[in-house]
C-alpha positions in Angstrom: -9.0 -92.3 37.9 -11.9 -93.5 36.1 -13.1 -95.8 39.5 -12.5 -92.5 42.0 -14.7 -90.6 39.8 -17.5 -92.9 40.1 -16.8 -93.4 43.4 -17.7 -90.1 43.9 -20.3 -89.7 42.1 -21.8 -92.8 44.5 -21.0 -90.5 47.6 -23.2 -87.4 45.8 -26.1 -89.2 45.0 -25.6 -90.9 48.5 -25.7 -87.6 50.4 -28.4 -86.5 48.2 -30.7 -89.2 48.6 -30.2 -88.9 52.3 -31.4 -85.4 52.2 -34.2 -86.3 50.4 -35.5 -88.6 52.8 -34.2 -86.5 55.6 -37.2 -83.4 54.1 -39.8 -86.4 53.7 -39.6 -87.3 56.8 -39.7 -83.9 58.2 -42.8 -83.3 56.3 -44.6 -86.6 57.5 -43.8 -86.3 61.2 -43.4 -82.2 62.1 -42.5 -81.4 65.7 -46.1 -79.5 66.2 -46.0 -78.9 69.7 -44.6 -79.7 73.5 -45.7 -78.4 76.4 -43.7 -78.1 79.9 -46.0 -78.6 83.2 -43.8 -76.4 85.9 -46.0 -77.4 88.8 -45.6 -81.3 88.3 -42.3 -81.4 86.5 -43.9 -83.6 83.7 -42.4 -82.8 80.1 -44.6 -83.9 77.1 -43.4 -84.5 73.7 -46.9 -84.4 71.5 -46.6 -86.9 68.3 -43.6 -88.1 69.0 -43.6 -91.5 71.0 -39.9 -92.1 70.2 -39.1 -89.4 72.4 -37.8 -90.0 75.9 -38.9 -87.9 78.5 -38.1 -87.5 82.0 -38.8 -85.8 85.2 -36.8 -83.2 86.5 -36.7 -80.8 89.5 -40.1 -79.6 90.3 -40.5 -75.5 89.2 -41.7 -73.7 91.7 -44.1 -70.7 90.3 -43.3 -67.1 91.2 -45.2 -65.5 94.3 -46.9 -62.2 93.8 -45.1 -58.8 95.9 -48.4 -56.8 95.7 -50.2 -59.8 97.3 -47.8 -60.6 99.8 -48.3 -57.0 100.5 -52.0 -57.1 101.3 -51.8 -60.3 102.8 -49.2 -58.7 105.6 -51.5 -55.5 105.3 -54.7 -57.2 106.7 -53.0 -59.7 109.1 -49.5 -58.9 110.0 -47.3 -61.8 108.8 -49.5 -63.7 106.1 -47.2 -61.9 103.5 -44.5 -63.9 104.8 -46.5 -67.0 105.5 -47.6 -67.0 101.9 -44.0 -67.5 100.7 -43.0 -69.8 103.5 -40.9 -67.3 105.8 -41.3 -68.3 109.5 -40.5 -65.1 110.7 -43.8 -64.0 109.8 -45.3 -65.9 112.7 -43.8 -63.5 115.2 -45.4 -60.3 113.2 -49.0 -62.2 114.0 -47.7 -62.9 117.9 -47.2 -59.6 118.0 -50.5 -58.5 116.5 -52.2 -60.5 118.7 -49.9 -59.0 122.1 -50.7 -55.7 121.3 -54.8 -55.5 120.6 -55.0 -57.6 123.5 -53.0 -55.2 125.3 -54.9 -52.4 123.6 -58.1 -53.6 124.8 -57.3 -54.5 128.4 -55.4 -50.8 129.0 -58.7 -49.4 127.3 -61.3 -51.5 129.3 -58.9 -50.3 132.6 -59.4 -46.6 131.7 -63.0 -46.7 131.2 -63.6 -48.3 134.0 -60.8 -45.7 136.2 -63.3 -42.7 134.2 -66.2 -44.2 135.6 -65.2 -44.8 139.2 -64.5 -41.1 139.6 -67.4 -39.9 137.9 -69.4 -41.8 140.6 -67.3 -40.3 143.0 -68.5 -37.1 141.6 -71.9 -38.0 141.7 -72.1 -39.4 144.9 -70.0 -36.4 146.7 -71.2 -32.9 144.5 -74.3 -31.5 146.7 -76.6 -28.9 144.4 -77.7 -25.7 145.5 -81.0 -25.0 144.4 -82.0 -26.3 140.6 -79.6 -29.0 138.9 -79.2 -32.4 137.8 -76.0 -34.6 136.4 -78.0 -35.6 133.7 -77.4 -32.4 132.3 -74.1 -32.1 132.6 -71.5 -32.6 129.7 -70.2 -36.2 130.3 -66.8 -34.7 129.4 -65.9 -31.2 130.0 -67.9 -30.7 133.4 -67.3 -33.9 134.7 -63.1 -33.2 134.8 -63.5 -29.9 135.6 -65.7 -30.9 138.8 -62.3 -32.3 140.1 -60.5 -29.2 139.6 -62.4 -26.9 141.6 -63.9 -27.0 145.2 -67.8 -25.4 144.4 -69.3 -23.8 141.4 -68.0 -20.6 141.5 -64.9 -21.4 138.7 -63.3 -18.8 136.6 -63.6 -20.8 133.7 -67.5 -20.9 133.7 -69.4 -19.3 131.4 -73.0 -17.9 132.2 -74.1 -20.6 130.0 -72.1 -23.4 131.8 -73.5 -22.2 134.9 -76.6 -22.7 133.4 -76.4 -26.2 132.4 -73.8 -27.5 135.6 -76.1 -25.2 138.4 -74.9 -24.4 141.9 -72.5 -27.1 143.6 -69.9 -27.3 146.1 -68.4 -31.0 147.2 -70.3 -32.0 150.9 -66.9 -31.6 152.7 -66.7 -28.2 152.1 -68.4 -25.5 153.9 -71.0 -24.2 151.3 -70.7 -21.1 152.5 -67.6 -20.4 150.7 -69.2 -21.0 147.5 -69.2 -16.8 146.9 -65.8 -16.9 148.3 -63.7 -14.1 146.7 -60.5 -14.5 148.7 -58.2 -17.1 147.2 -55.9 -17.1 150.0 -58.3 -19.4 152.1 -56.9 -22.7 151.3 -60.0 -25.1 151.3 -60.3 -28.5 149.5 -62.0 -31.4 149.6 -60.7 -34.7 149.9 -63.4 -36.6 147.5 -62.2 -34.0 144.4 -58.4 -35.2 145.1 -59.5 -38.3 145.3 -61.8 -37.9 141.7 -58.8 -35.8 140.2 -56.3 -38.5 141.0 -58.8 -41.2 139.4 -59.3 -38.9 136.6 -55.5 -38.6 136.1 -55.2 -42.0 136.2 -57.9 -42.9 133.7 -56.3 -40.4 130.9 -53.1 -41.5 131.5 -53.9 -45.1 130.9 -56.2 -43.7 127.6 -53.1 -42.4 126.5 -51.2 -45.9 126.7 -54.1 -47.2 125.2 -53.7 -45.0 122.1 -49.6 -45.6 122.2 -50.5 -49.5 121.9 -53.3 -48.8 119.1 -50.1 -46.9 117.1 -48.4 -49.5 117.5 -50.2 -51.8 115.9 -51.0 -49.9 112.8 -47.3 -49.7 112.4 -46.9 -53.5 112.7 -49.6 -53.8 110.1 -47.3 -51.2 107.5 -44.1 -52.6 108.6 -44.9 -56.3 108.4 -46.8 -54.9 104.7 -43.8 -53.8 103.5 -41.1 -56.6 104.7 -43.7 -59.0 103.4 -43.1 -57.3 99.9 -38.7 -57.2 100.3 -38.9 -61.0 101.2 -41.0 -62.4 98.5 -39.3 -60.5 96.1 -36.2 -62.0 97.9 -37.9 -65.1 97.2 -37.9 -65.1 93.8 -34.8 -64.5 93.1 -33.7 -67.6 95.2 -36.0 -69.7 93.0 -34.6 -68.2 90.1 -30.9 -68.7 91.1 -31.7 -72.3 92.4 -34.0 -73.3 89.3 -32.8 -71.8 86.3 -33.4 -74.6 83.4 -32.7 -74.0 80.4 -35.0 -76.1 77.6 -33.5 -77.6 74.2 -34.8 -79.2 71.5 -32.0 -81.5 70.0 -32.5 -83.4 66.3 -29.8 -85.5 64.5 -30.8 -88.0 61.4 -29.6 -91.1 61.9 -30.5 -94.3 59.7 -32.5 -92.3 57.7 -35.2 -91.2 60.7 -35.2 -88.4 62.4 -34.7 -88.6 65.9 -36.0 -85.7 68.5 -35.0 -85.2 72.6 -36.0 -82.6 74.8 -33.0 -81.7 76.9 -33.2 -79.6 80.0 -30.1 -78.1 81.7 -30.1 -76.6 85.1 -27.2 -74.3 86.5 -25.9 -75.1 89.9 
């Protein structure tokens, strides 16, 4: 009885002393700091060269919605670019499709408004006093095509004024005070200008469709750019979750540290 006893008293002051050693050299060496580089996958240990480190799975960093967003705003399909989505190539195809559309329809109109202007210009005889260049390069020019002189209904004493006296040169002038509208005259250089004219606002018209078009690629491909990167990060973090541990056991009276990192497949 009298050997268990001191027996255990051995094992207390064992135990004891272990502690004691086990504080001191917590208090010489403390765990200060450690720092994880996400880019590189490079763990560091600070002040503690008996640690073992290794490299894991690179961490990819998170991509930003709003600037995906703007990205895809300006330039259709850069949002998705920016977080490696290939689909947003075909967003910028289309960009490109449709202002190069939207020009060439526009550039064909203009020059469909001009070719009947000048066949305004080169078949509209005046009567006395007037001049073109005085004419609105809208309103009188479309309304030239719809009537056969310058007697119109629609004219005002002031546009008279401004348009002066004019009949096309394949129509008898002297029906220009014509009150009867059941003589059927026209001239073949106004349907010829009115067709032209039809033509030219028709194709303004597509122009404008196309030009919608594109501001809708820019708002759609701003907001899809926004879904997928959010999309995005949640794949990373399904794919990369690590979790980071600090393990410490005492063994032969030192205290030994390791950085464990766990990832969830």
């Amino acid at each position: 009885m009298k050997y268990i006893t001191t027996l255990i008293c051995i094992v207390i002051c064992c135990i004891t002393a272990a502690n004691c050693l086990a504080d001191i050299s917590i208090q010489n060496n403390p765990l200060t700091s450690f720092y994880l580089d996400s880019k590189l996958g490079i763990r560091v240990l600070s002040e503690h060269p008996e640690v073992l480190t290794t490299a894991g799975e690179e961490l990819l960093p998170r991509k930003s919605p709003n600037e995906a967003f703007l990205y895809s705003l300006a330039i259709p399909g850069m949002g998705q670019i920016y977080t490696g989505a290939k689909h947003g190539y075909i967003y910028t195809a289309a960009e490109v499709g449709l202002l190069v559309t939207y020009f060439l329809l526009r550039n064909s109109a203009v020059n469909t408004r001009d070719d009947y202007r000048d066949i305004v210009r080169e078949n509209v005889i005046f009567i006395g006093p007037g001049s073109f260049e005085n004419w609105d390069p809208i309103e009188d020019f479309e309304h030239a095509t719809q009537y056969e002189n310058w007697n119109h209904a629609y004219d005002s004493e002031k546009t008279r004024n401004r348009t002066g006296k004019w009949y096309w040169k394949d129509i008898d002038p002297s029906l220009k005070e014509e009150k009867d509208t059941s003589i059927e005259v026209d001239s073949k250089y106004r349907l010829e200008a009115f067709d032209l004219r039809q033509e030219a606002n028709d194709t303004f018209q597509q122009a404008r469709t196309v030009l919608g078009l594109v501001i809708l690629n820019h708002v759609f491909s701003a907001v899809e750019a926004r879904i997928t990167t959010k999309r995005w990060n949640q794949k990373q973090q399904q794919t990369s979750n690590i979790n980071i541990e600090l393990n410490t056991e005492l063994s032969a009276g030192s205290l030994k540290s390791a950085l464990v990192l766990r990832k969830q497949f």
